[in-house]
Backbone as ProteinMPNN parsed JSONL, in Angstrom:
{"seq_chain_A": "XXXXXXXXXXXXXXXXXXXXXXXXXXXXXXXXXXXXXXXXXXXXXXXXXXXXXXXXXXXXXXXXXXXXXXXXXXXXXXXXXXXXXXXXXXXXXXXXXXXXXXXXXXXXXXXXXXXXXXXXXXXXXXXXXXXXXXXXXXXXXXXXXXXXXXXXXXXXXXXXXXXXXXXXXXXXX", "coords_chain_A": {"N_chain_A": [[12.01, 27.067, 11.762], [11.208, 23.937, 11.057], [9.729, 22.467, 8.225], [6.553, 21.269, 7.984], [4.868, 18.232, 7.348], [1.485, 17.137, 6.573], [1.139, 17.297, 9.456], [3.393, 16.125, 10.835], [6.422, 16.804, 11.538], [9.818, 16.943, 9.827], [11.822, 16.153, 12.234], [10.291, 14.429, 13.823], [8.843, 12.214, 11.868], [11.622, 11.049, 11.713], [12.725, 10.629, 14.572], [10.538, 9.155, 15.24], [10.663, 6.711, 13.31], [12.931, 5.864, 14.471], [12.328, 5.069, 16.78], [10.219, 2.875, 16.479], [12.364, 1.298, 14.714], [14.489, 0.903, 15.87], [17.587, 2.329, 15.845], [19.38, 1.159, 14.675], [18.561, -1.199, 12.887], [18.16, -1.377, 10.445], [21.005, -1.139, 9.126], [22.925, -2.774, 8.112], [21.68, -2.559, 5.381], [22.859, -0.372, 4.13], [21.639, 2.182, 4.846], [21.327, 5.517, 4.537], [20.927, 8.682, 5.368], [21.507, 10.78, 3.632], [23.15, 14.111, 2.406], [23.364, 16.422, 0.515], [24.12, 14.898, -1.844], [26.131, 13.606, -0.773], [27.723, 15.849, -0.909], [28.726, 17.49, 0.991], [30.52, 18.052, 2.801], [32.658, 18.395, 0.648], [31.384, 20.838, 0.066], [32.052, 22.201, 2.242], [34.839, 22.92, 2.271], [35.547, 23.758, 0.13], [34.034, 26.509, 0.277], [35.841, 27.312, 2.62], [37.994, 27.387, 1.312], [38.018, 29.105, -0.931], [36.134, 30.849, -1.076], [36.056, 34.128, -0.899], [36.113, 37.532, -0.696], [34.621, 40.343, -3.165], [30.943, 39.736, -3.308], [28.695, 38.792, -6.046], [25.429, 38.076, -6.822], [23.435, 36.322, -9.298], [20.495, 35.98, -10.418], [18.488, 35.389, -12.819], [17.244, 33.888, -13.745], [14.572, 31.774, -12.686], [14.551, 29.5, -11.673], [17.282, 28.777, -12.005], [19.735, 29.624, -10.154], [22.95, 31.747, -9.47], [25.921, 32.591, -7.956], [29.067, 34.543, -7.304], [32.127, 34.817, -5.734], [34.782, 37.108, -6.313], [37.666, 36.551, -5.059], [40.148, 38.065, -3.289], [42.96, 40.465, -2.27], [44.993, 38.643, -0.979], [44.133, 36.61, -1.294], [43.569, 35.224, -4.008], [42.204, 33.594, -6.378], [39.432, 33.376, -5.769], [35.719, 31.846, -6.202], [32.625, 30.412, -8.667], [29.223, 29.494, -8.644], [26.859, 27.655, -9.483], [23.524, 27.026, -9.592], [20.933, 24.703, -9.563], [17.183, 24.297, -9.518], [15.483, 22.51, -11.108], [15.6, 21.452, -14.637], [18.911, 21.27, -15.997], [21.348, 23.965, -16.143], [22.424, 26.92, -16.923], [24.685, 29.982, -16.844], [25.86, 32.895, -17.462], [28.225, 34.682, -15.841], [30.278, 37.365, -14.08], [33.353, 36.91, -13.181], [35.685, 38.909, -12.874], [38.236, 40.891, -14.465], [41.01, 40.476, -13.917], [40.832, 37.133, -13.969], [40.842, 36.431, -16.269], [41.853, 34.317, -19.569], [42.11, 32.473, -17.286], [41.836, 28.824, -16.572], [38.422, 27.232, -15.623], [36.986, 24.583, -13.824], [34.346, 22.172, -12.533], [34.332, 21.406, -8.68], [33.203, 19.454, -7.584], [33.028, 17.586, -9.529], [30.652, 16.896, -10.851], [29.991, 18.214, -12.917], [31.033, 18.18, -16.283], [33.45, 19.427, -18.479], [35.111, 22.719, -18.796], [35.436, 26.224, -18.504], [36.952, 28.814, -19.862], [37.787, 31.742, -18.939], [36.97, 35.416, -20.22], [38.461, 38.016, -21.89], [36.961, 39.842, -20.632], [36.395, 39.273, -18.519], [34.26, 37.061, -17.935], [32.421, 34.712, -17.682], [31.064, 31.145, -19.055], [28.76, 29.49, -16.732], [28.368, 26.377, -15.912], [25.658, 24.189, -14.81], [24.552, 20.393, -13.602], [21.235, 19.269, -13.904], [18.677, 19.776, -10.725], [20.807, 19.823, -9.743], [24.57, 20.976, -8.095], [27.131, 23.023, -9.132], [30.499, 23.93, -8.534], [32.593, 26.051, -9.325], [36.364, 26.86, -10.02], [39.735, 27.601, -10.386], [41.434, 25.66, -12.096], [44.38, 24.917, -11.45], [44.254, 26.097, -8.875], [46.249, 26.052, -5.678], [44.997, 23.419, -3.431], [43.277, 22.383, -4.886], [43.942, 19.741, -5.02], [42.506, 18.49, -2.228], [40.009, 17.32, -3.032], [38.019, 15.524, -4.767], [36.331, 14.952, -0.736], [35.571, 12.76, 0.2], [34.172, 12.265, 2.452], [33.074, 10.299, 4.765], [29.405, 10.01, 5.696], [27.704, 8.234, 6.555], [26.795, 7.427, 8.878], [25.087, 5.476, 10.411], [25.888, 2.811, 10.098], [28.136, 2.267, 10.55], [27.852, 2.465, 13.538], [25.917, 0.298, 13.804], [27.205, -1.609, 13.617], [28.943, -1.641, 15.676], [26.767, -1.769, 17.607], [26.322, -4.579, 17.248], [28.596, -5.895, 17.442], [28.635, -5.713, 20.225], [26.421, -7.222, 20.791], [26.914, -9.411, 20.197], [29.153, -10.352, 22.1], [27.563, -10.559, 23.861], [25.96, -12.567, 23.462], [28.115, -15.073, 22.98], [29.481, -14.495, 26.098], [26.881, -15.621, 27.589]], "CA_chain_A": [[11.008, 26.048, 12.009], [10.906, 22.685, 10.21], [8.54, 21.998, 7.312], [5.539, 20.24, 8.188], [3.856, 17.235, 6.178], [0.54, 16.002, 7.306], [0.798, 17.141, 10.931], [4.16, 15.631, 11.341], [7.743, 17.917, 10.833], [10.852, 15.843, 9.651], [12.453, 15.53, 12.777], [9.136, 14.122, 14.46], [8.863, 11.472, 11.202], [12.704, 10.634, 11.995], [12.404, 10.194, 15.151], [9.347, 8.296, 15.156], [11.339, 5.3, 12.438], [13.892, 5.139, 14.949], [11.647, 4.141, 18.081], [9.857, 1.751, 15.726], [13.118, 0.422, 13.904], [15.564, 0.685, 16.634], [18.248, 2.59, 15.101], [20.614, -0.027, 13.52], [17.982, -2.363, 12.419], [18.74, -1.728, 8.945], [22.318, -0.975, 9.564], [23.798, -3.775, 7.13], [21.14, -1.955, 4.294], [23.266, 1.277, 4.023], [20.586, 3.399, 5.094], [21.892, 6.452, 4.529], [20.036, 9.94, 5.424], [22.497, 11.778, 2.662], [22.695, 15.041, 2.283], [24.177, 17.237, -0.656], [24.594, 14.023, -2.173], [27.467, 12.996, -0.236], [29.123, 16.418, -1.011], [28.552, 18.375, 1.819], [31.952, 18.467, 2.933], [33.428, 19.561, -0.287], [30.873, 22.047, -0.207], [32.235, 23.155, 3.471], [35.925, 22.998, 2.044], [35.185, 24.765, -1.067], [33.598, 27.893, 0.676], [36.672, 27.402, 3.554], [39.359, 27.603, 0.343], [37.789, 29.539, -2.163], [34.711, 31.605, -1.143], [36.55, 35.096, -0.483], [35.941, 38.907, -1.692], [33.324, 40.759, -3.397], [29.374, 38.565, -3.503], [27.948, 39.192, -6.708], [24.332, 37.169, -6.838], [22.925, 35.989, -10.63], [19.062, 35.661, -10.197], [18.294, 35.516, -13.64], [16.333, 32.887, -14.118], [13.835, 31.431, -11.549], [14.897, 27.832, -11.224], [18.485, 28.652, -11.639], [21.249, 30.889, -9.476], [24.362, 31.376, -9.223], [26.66, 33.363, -7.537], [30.771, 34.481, -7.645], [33.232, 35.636, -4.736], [35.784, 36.976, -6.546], [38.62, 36.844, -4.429], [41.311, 39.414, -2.583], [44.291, 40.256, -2.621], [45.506, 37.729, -0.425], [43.277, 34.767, -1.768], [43.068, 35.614, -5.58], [41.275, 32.747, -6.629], [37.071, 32.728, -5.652], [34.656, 30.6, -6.975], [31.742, 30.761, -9.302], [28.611, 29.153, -7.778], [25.732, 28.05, -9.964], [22.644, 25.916, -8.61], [19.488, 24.824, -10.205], [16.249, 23.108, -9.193], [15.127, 21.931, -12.045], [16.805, 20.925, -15.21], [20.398, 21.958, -16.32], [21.258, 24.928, -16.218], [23.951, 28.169, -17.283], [24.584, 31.296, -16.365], [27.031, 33.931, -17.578], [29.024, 35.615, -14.828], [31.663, 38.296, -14.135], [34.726, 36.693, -12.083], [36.494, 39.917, -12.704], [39.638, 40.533, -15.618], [42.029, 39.299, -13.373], [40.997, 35.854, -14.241], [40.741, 36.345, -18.064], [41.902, 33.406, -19.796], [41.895, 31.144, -16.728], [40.594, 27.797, -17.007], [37.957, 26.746, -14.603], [36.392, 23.142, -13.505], [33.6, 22.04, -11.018], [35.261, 20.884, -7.461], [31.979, 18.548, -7.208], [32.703, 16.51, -10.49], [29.074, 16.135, -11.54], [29.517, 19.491, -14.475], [32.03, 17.905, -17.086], [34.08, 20.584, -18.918], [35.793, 23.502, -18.745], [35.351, 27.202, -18.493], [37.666, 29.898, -20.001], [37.121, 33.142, -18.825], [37.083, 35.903, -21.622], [39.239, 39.48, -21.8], [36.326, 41.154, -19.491], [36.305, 38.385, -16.962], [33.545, 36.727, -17.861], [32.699, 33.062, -18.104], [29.668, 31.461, -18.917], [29.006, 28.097, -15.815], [27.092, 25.675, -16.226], [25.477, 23.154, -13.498], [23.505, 19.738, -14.048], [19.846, 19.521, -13.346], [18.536, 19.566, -9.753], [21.903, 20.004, -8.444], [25.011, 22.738, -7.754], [28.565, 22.572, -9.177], [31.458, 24.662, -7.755], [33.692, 25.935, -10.311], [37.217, 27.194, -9.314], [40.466, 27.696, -11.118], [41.654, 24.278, -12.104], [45.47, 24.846, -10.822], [44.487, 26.678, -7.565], [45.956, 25.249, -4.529], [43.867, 22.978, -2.667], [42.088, 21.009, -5.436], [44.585, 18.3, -4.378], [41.662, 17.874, -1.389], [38.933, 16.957, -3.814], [37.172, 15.196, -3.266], [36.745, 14.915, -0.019], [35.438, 11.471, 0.39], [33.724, 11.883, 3.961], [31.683, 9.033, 4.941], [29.012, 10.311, 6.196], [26.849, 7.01, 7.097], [27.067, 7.149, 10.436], [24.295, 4.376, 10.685], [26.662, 1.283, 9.192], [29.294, 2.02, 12.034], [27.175, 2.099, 14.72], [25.218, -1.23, 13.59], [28.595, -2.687, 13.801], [29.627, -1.845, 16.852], [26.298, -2.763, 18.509], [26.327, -5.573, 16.538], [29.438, -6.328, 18.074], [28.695, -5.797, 21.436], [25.386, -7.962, 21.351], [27.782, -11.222, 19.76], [30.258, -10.549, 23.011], [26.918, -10.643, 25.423], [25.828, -14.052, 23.431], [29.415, -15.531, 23.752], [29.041, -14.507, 27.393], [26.052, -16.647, 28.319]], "C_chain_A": [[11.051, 25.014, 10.893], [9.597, 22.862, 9.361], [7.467, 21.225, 7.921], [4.86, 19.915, 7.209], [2.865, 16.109, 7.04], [0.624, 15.784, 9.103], [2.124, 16.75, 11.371], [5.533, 16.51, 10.89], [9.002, 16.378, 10.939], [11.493, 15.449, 10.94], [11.141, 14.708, 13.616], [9.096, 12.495, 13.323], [10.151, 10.141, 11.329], [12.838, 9.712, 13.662], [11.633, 8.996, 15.912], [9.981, 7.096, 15.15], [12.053, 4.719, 13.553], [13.313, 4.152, 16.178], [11.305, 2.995, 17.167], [10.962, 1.007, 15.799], [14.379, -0.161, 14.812], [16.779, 1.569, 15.555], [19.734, 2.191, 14.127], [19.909, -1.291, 13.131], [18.276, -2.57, 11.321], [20.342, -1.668, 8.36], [23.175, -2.073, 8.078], [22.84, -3.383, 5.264], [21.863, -1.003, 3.897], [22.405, 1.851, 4.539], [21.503, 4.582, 5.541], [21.52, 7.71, 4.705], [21.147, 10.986, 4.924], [22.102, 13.207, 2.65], [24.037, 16.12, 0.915], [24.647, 16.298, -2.002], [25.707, 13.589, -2.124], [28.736, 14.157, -0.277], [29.189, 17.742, -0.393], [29.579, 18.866, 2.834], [32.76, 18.973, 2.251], [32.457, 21.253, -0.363], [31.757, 22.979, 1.191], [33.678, 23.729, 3.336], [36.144, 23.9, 1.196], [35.121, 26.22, -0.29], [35.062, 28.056, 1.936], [37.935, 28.22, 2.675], [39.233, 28.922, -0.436], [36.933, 30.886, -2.05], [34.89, 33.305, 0.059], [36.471, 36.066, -1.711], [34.901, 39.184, -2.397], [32.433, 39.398, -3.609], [29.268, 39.262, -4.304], [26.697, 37.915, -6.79], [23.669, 37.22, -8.874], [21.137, 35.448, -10.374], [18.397, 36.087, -11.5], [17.005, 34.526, -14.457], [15.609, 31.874, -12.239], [13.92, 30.254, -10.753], [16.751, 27.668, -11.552], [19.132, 29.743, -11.483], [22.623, 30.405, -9.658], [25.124, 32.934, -8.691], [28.244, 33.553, -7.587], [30.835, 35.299, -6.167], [34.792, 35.709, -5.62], [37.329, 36.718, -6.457], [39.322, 37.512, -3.535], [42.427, 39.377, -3.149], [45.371, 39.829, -2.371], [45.448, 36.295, -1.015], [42.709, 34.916, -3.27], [41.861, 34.688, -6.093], [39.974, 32.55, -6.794], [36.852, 32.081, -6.159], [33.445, 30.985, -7.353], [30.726, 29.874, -8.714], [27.357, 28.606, -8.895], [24.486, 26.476, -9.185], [21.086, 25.867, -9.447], [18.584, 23.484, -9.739], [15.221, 22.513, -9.934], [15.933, 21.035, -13.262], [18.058, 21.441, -15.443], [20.588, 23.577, -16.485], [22.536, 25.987, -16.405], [23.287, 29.238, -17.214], [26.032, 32.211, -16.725], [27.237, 34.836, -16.414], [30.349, 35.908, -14.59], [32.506, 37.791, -12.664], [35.359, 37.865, -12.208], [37.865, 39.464, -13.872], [41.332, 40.234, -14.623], [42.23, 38.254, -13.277], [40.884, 35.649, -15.505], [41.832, 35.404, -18.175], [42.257, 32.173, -18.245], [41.038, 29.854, -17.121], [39.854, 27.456, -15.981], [37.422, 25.609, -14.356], [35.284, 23.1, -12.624], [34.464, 21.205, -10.158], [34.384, 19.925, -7.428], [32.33, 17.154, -7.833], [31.514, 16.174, -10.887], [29.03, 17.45, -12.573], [31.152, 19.015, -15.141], [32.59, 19.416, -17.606], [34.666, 21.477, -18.318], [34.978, 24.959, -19.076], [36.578, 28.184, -18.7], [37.069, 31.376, -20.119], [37.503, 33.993, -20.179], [37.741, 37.48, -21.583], [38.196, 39.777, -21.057], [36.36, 40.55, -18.31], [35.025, 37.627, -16.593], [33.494, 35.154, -17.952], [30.779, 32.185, -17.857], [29.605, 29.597, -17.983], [27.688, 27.189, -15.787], [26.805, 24.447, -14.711], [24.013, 21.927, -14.141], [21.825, 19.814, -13.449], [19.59, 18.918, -11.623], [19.963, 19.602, -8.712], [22.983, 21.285, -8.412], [26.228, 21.8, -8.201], [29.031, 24.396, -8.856], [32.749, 25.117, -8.936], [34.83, 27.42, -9.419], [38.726, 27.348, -10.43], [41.143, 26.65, -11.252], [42.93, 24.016, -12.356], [45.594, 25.458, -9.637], [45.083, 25.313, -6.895], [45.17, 24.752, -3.781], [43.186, 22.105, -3.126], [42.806, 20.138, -5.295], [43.632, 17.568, -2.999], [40.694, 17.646, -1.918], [39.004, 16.071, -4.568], [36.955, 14.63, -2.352], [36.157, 13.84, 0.758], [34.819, 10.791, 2.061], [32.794, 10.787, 4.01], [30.635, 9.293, 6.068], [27.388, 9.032, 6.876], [27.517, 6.69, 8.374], [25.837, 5.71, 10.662], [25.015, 2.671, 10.801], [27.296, 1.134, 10.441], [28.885, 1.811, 13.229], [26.196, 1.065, 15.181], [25.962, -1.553, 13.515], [29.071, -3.124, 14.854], [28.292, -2.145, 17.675], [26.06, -4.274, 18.109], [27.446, -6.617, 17.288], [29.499, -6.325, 19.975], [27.263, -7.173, 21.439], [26.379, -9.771, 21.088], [28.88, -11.317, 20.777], [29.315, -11.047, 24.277], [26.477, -12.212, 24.718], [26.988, -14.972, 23.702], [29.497, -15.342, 25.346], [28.17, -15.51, 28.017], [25.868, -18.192, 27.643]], "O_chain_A": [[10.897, 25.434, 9.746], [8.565, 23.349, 9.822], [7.944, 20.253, 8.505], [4.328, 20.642, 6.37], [3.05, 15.073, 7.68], [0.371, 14.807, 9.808], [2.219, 17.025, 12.567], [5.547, 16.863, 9.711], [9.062, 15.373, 11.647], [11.823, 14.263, 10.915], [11.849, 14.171, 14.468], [9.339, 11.492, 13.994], [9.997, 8.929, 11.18], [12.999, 8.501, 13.816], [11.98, 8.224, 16.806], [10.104, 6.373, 16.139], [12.016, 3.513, 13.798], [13.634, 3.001, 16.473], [12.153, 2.107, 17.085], [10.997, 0.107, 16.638], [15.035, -1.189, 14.645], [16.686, 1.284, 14.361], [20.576, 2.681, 13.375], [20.532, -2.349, 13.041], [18.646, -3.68, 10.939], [20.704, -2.131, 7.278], [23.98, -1.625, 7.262], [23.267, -3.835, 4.201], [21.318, -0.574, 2.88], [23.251, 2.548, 5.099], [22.205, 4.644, 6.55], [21.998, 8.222, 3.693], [21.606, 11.868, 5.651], [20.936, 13.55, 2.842], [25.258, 16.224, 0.801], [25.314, 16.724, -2.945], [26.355, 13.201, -3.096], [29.925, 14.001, 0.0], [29.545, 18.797, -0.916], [29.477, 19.872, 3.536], [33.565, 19.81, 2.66], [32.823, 22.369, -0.73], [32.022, 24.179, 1.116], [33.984, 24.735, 3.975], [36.901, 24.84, 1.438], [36.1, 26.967, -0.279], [35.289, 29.253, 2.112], [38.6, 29.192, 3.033], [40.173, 29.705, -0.571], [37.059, 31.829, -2.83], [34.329, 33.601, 1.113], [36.606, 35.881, -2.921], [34.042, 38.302, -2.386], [32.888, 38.306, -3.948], [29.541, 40.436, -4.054], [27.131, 36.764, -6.818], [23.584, 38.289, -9.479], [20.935, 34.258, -10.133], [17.723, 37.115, -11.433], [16.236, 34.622, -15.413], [16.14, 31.565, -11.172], [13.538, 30.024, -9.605], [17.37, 26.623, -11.354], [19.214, 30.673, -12.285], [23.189, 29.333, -9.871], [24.833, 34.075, -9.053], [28.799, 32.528, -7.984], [30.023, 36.062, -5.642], [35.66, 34.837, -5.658], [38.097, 36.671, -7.418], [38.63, 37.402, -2.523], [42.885, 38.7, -4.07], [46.445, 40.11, -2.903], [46.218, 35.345, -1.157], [41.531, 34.727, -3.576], [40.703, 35.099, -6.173], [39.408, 31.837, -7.623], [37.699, 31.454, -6.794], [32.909, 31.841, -6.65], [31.366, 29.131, -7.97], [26.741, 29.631, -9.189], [24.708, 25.434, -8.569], [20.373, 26.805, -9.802], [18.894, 22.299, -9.613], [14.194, 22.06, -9.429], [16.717, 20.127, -12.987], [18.173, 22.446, -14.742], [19.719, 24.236, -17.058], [23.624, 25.667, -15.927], [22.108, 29.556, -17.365], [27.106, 32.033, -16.15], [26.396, 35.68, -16.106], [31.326, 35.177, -14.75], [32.338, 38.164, -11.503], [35.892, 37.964, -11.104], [38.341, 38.353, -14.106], [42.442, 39.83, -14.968], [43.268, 37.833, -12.766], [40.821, 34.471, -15.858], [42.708, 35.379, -17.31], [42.66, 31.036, -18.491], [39.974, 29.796, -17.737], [40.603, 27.265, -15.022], [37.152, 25.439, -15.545], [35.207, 24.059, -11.856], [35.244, 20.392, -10.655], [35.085, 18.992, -7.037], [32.177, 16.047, -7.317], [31.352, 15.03, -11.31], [27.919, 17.688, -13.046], [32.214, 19.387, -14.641], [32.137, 20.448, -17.11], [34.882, 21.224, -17.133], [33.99, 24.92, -19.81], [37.255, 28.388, -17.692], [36.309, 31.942, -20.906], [38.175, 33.491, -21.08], [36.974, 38.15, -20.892], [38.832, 40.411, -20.216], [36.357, 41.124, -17.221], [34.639, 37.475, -15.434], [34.472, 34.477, -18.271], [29.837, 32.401, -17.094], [30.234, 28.645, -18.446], [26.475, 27.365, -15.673], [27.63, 24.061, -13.883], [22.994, 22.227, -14.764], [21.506, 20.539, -12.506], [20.13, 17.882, -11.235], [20.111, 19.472, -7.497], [22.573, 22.426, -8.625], [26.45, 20.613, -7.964], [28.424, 25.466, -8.891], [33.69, 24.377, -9.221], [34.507, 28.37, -8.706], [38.38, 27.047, -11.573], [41.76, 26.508, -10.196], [43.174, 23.16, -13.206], [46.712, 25.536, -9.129], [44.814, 24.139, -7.147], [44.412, 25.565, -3.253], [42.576, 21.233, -2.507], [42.103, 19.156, -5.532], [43.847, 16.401, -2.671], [39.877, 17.757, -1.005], [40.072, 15.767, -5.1], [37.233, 13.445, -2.534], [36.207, 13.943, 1.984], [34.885, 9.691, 2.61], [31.862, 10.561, 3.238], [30.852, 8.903, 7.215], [26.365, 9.316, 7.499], [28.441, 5.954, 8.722], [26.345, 4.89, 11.426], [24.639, 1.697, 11.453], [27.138, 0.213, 11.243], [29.465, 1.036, 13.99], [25.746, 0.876, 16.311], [25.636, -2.614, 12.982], [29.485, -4.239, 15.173], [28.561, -2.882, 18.624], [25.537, -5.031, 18.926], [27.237, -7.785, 17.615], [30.314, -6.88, 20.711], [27.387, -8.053, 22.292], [26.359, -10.834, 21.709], [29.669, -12.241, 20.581], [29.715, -11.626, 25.287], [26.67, -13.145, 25.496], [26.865, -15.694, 24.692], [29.607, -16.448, 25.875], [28.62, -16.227, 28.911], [25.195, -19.043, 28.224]]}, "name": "protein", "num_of_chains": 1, "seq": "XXXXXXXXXXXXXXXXXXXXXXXXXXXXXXXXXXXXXXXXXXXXXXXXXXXXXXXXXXXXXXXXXXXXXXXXXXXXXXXXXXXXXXXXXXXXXXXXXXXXXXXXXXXXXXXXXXXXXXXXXXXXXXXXXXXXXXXXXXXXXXXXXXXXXXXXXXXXXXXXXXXXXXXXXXXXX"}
């Protein structure tokens, strides 16, 4: 079930704008109804590439998680996971000593640095405030698709093209 604010649930609010606004009125504004901050495709790529073999969960702190999939023995690799809804945040967690001294990165780009795991397989990940970085082994295959640059403003394109159909019906008459 949707959230409700004030009697009204988001898709009811959404909805609503569009009868009002028509839905390409603002169309040449960006209006953008973002989500992940644009990185909700690397997130879907990430977990497609990376996000294999044991779940361990980090609930250590109340405003920030994080989680690891270590891998197999097909898909060595996993990914470390951390997420916080507040400010910045780290978390020490066990990738397992099969990645001891790896180096790791975020796939996101919004957590600068580096991570070297440590003889037990530990590594300590850090993520900026209010948001989630993806850290991964930073020569796996695959980070050649990052990032993954979807354009997810569907609004722009479709104020174009009626845009373009209404300047073929004025040329018309």
């Amino acid at each position: 079930m949707r959230q409700q604010h004030f009697g009204w649930s988001s898709d009811n609010l959404v909805s609503s704008w569009i009868k009002q606004q028509g839905p390409y009125k603002h169309a040449s504004r960006k209006l953008v109804l973002s989500t992940c901050g644009d990185k909700l495709a690397d997130l879907i790529l990430a977990r497609k590439l990376f996000a294999y073999g044991e779940f361990n969960d980090y609930w250590d702190n109340p405003n920030c998680i994080g989680w690891v999939r270590k891998g197999t023995h097909d898909r060595k690799n996993g990914c470390a996971v951390v997420m916080s809804n507040t400010g910045s945040g780290k978390i020490k967690m066990y990738v397992g000593p099969e990645h001891k001294g790896w180096v790791w990165t975020d796939l996101l780009g919004w957590e600068q640095g580096e991570v070297t795991i440590d003889e037990e397989g530990n590594g300590v990940f850090n993520c900026p405030g209010c948001s989630i970085a993806v850290w991964v082994n930073k020569d796996v295959e695959g980070r050649e698709h990052f990032p993954v640059n979807f354009d997810s403003n569907i609004y722009v394109e479709a104020g174009k093209q009626n845009g373009d159909k209404e300047e073929k019906e004025d040329k018309k008459e």
